[in-house]
C-alpha positions as CSV (number, residue, x, y, z in Angstrom):
1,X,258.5,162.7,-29.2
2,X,255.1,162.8,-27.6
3,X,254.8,166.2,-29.2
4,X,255.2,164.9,-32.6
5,X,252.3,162.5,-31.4
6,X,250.3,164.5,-31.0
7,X,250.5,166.9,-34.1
8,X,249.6,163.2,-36.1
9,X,246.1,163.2,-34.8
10,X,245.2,166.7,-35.8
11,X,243.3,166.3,-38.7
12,X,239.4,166.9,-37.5
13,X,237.8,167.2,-41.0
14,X,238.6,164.1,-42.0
15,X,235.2,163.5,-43.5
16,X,235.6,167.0,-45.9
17,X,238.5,165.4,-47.1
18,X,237.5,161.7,-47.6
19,X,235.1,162.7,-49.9
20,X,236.9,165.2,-51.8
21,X,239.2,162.6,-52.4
22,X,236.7,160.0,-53.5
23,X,235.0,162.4,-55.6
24,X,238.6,162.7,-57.4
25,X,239.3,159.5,-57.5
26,X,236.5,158.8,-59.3
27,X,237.2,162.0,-61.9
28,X,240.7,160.1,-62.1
29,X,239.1,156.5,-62.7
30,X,236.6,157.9,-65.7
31,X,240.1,160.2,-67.1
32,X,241.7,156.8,-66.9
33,X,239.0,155.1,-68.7
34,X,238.6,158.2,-71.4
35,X,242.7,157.6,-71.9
36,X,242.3,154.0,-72.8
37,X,239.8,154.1,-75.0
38,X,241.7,157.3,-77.1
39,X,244.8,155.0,-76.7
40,X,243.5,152.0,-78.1
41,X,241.6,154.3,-81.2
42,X,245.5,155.8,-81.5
43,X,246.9,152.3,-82.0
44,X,244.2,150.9,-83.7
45,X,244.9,154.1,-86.3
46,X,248.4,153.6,-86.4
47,X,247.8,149.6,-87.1
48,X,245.5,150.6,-90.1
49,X,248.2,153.3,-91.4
50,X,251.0,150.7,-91.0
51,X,248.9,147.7,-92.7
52,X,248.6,150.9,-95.8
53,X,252.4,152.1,-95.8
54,X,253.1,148.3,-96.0
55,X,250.3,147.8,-98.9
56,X,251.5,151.1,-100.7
57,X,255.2,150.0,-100.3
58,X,254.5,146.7,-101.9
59,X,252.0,148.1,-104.8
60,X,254.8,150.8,-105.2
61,X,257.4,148.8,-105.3
């Protein structure tokens, strides 16, 4: 038990990976920010294609 203990505290570069892990979490917020804007151009296309298809189906028909 005190053996497990002490295997928790082991990490001595914890600064390394703090910032490693900042510096990806902020790649990961800007990829997350680069998604939503593609997504919301994506639905804004498929709006304007759908408000078409519904134009052309009535003109059609």
């Amino acid at each position: 038990m005190a053996d497990q203990e002490h295997h928790h505290h082991h990490h001595h570069h914890h600064k390394d990976g703090a910032t490693s892990f900042k510096r990806r979490s902020l790649a990961a917020i800007r990829r997350r920010k680069l998604i939503e804007r593609i997504l919301k151009i994506v639905v804004t296309a498929v709006a304007i294609l759908m408000v078409i298809a519904v134009i052309l189906a009535y003109t059609v028909g």
